[in-house]
Structures are given as C-alpha cells and as structure tokens.
C-alpha positions as CSV (number, residue, x, y, z in Angstrom):
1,X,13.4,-14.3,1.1
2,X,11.7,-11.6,3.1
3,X,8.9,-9.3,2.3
4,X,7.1,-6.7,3.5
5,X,3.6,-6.4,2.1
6,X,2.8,-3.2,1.4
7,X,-0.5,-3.7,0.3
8,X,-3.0,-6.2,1.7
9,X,-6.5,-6.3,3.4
10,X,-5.9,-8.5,6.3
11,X,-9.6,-7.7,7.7
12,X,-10.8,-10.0,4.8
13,X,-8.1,-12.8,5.1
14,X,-8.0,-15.7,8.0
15,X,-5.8,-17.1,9.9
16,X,-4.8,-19.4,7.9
17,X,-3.6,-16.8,5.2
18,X,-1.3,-15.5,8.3
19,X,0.3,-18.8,8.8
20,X,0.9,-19.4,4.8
21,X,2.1,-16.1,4.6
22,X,4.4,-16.7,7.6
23,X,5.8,-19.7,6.1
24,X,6.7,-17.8,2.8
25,X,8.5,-15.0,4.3
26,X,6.2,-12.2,4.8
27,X,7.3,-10.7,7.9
28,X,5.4,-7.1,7.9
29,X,2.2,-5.7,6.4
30,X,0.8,-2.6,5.7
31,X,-3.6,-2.8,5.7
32,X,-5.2,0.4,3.5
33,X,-8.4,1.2,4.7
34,X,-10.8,0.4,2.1
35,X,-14.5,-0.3,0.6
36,X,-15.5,-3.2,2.5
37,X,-17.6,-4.2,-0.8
38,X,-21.3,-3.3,0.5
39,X,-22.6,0.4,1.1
40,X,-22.0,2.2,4.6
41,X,-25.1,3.3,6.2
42,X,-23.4,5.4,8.4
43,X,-20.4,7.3,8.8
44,X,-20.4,5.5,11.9
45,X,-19.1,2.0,11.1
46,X,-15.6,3.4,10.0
47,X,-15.0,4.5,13.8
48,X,-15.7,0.1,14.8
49,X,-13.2,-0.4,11.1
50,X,-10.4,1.9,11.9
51,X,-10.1,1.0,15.6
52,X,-10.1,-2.5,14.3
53,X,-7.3,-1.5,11.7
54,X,-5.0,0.1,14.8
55,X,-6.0,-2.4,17.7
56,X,-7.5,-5.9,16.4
57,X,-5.4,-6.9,13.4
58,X,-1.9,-5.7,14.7
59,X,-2.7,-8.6,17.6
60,X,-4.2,-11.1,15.1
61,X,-0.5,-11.0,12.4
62,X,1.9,-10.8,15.7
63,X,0.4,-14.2,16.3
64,X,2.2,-15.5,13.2
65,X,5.6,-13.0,13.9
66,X,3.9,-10.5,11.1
67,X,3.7,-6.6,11.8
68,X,1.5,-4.9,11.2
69,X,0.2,-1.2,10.5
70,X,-2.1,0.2,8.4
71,X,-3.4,3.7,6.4
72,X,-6.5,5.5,6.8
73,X,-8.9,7.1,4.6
74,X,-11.9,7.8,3.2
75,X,-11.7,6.0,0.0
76,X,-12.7,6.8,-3.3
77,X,-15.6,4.8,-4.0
78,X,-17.1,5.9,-0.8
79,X,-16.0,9.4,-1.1
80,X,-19.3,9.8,-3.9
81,X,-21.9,8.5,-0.7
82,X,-23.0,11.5,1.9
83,X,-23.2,9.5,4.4
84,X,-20.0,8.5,4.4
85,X,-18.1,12.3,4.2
86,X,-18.7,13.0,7.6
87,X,-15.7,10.6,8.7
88,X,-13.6,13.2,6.8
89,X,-14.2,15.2,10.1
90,X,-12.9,12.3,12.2
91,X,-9.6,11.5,10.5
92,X,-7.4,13.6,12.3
93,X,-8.1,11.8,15.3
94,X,-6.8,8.4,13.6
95,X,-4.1,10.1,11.7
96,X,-2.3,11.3,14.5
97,X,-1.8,7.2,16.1
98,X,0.9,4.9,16.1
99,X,0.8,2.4,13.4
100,X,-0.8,4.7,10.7
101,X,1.8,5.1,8.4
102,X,0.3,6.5,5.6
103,X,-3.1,8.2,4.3
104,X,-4.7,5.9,2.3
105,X,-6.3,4.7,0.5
106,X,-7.1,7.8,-1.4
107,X,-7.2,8.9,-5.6
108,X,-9.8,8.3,-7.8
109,X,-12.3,5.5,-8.5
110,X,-15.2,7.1,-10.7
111,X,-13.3,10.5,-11.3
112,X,-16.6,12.8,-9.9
113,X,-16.2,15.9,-8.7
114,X,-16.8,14.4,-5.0
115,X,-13.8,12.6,-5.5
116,X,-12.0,15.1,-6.6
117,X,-13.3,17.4,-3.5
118,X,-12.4,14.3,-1.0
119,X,-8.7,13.5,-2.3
120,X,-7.7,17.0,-2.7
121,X,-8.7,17.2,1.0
122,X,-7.0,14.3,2.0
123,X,-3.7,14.7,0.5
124,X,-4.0,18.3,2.8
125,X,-4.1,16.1,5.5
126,X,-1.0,14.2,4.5
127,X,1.2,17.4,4.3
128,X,-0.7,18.2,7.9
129,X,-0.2,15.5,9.6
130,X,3.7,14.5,7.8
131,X,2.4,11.3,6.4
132,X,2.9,10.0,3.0
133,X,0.0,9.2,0.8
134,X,-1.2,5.8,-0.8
135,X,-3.0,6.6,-3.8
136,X,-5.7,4.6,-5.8
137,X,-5.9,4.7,-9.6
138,X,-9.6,4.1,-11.1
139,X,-9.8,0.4,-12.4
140,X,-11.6,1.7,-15.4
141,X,-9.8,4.6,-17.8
142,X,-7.0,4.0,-15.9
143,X,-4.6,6.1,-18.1
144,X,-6.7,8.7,-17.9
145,X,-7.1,8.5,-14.0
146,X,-3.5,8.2,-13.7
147,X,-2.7,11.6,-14.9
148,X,-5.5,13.4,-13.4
149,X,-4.1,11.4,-10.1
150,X,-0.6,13.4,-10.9
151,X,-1.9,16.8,-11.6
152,X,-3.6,16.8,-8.1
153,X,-1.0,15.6,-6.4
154,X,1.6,18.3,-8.0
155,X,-1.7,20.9,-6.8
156,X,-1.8,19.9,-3.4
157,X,1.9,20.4,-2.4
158,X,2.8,16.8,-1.0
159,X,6.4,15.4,-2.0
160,X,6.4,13.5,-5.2
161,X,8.8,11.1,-2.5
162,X,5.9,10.8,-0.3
163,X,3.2,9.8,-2.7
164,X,2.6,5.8,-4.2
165,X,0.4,5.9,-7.4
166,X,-0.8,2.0,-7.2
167,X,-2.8,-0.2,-9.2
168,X,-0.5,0.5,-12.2
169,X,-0.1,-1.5,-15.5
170,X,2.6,-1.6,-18.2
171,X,0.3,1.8,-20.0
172,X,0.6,3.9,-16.5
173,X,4.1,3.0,-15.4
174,X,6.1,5.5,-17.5
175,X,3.9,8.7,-16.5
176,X,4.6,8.0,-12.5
177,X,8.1,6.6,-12.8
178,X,9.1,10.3,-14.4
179,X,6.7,12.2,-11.5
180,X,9.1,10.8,-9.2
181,X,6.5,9.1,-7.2
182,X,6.7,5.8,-5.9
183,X,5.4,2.6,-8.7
184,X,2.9,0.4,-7.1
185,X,1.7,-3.1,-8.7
186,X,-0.7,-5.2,-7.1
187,X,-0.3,-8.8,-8.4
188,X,-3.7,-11.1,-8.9
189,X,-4.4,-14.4,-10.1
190,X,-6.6,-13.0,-13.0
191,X,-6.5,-9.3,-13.3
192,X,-4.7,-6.4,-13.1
193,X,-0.9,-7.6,-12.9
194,X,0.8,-11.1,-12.8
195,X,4.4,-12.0,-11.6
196,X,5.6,-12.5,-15.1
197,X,4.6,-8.6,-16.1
198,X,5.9,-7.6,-12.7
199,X,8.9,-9.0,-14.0
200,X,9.2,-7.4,-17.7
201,X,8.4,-4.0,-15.9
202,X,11.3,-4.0,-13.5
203,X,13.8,-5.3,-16.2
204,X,12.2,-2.5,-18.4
205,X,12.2,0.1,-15.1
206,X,14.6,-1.0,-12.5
207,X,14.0,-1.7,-9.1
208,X,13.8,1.9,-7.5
209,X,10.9,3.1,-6.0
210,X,9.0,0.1,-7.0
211,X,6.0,-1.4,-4.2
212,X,5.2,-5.1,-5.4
213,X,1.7,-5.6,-3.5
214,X,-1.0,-8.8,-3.2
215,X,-3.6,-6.2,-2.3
216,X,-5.5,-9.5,-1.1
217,X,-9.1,-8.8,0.1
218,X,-12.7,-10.3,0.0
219,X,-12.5,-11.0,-4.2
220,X,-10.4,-13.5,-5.6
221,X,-6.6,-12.6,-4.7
222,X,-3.8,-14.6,-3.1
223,X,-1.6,-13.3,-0.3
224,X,1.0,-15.1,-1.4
225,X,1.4,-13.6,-5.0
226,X,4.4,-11.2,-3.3
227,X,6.0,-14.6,-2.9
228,X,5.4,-15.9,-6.3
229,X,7.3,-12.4,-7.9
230,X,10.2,-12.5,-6.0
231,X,10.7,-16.4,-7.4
232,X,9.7,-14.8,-11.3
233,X,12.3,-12.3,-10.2
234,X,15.0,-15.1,-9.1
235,X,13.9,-17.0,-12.4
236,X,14.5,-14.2,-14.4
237,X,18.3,-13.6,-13.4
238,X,17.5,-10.9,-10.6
239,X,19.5,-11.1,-7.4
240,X,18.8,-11.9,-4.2
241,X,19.7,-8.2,-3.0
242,X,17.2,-6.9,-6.4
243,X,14.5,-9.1,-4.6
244,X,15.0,-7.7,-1.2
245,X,14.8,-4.3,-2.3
246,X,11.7,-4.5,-3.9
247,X,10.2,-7.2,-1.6
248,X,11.6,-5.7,2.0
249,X,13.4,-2.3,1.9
250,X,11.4,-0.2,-0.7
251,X,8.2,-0.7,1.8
252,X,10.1,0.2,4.8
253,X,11.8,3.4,3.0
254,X,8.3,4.6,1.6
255,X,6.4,4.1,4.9
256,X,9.2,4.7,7.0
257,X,8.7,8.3,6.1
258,X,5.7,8.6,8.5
259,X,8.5,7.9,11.4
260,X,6.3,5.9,12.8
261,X,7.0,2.1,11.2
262,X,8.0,0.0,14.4
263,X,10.1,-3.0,13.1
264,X,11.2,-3.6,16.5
265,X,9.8,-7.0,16.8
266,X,11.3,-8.2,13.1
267,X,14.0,-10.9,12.8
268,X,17.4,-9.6,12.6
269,X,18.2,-8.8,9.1
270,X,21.3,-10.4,7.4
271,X,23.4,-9.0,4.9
272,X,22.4,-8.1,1.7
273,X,25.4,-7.5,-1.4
274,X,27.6,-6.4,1.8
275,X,25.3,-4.0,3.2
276,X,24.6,-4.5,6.3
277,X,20.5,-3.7,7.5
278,X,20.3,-2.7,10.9
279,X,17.2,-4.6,12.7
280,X,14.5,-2.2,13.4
281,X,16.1,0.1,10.6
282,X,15.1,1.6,7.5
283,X,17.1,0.3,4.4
C-alpha cells in the first residue's frame, strides 16, 4: 500500500512519526499552513513558518524517503486578528515557489465577515497564481459553513476541479460531491471522521475525487489513520487498485494541477488493475 497524505501538519509531528509513517507506506505529503494553536503577535512570524514549510520540512520527510510540499495561506481562524492580515500582502511572494501546490488552508472557521473578506481574496489568488485551493469547513455549523463555502467558491471564478472542500462528514458530503469539487475527510481517533465512516461513504459515494487525510497536528491525531482506512477499505471488499486511488493517485491528480508536484524522488510505481503509473507521473 502506498499513500500520499494530502493533509498533515508535519511542523507539529517528530521524527519518529516520519519513520512510522515510512514504514506504513506513506511516501508523500502535502503540509497546509495553519493556526499554530496560540495567537500571532505579528504578521511577522508567518514569514520564519512559511520559509520553514518550503525549506525546513521538505529536508526533515526526505530523511525517511517522504516528499514533501505544502500550501499557503492565511487561515481562517487567523483571518478575524489584524495583526495577522498584513501577511495577505506577502503571499504572492510564497505562492509563486516550488513546492506550494495549493492555496490553503483557506474557508471558513467562525463565518465573520473578515473571513469572508480574507477567503474571497484568497481564492483570487488561486485563479492568479493557477493553483488549486484547499478549503476549510467551520468545525461548528458545519452544514451551514459548507454551503456558504460553495456559494463563494462558484463567486470567485476558480474551477469547481480545482477546489477540496475538507473536513466533511456523512451531513456535508452530498452538497460537494454534486459541486463537482473534490471530497475531503480527515480521519481522527475521536472526532470528526473514523476509518469505518470513511468506508460507508465511499461505498455510498465511490471513490472519485475523494482526499482521505490524517490532518495530524499539535491535538490528538495519528499520522497513521490514512493507513488504518486503506486496511477498513481492504476489509470491506475494496481492491487494491480502489485503495490506491484514493490513498495515492487522487492526491497527486488534485495537486498535480498546480504543475508543480515533484515526485521525482518517489519509488517506481507498479501496476495497478493493468495500468501502468509512470514514476514521477500523475495518475
């Protein structure tokens, strides 16, 4: 089994949690910028965060054979703090590096009208820059932020195909899978979604344009709960080819749209249900 994390916040993990994840397959990861669970005092400290994101971690996971790349953002829960929207102004400059694959993490956290200012802005700066957009539903009213999420991204112009709506649950799934957005699930030990849901929502859904995520960070979350849905998956009379496509190629076809996802340094693939995956190629 391979996989391709699309979802995980590797600043907050150890080395350790590289090596375990190593050993279970992960072979690529895609780090969101994100709330780093303590006010900013500055606009400042996301400048040391993001050249961390782009220089730092990549070395750190190609220690263990893991890729790495990363989004960046101003993030919704920060959006609502001033001193934190002058980095808006600064973004360009990261958005136009190698290894940013995405702008993200953006959406909705509180649903204020600063939020609303600071996405519809950001999702500009998708179209601007080409990127595609990793969006954050609000972990409270979430069916509620999941269609506000939709209406702005249908206002601000981006591709439906270059948009994941993550964070969803078995009440939000339906709404996105008909946008024609990409489904994202992050999978926790205690909230949000488990590997057995994971499971009844692809059986229910299918396996298109679905991004299985640990979305580990500082809070209780495991960085191997990818690993532990592909084996639900396998329990549940998926095949191995099912699994890969939601574990490996749906990542790489999502953030391969940036044309910037380098899977040079990734094992050769084998072949899936006779198809063939070219190393260092999108699926």
């Amino acid at each position: 089994m391979r996989i391709f994390d699309p979802h995980i916040h590797m600043t907050s993990r150890t080395t350790d949690d590289y090596a375990a994840m190593a050993a279970h397959g992960v072979q690529a990861v895609v780090e969101p910028a994100f709330w780093l669970g303590q006010p900013r005092t500055s606009a400042a400290s996301f400048v040391d965060y993001f050249d961390g994101l782009i220089g730092w971690e990549p070395f750190r996971a190609s220690q263990y054979g893991i890729k790495h790349h990363c989004t960046i953002a101003l993030n919704p829960k920060e959006a609502n703090d001033p001193r934190c929207r002058e980095i808006l102004e600064v973004l360009p400059r990261y958005l136009a590096k190698d290894g940013v694959v995405a702008v993200g993490e953006v959406g909705y956290d509180s649903m204020t009208p600063a939020e609303d200012e600071v996405f519809a802005h950001q999702l500009a700066l998708a179209v601007r820059f080409g990127l595609p957009a990793l969006v954050h539903t609000p972990h409270r009213d979430k069916a509620t932020g999941t269609t506000r999420t939709l209406d702005v991204v249908r206002e601000s112009g981006i591709e439906a195909s270059y948009v994941a709506v993550d964070h969803l649950n078995e009440v939000t799934v339906e709404e996105v899978a008909n946008s024609g957005c990409w489904m994202g699930f992050s999978i926790y030990p205690d909230t949000k979604m488990d590997p057995d849901r994971m499971v009844a929502i692809l059986q229910q859904y299918g396996t298109a344009r679905m991004l299985v995520n640990s979305a580990a960070d500082w809070g209780r979350s495991d960085p191997l709960r990818t690993y532990a849905t592909g084996q639900a998956m396998l329990a549940a009379g998926f095949t191995d080819d099912d699994v890969d496509q939601v574990l490996w190629r749906n990542p790489i076809a999502f953030y391969g749209q940036s044309g910037r996802l380098d899977m040079s340094s990734v094992e050769p693939a084998e072949t899936y249900a006779g198809n063939s995956i070219l190393r260092g190629a999108p699926a």
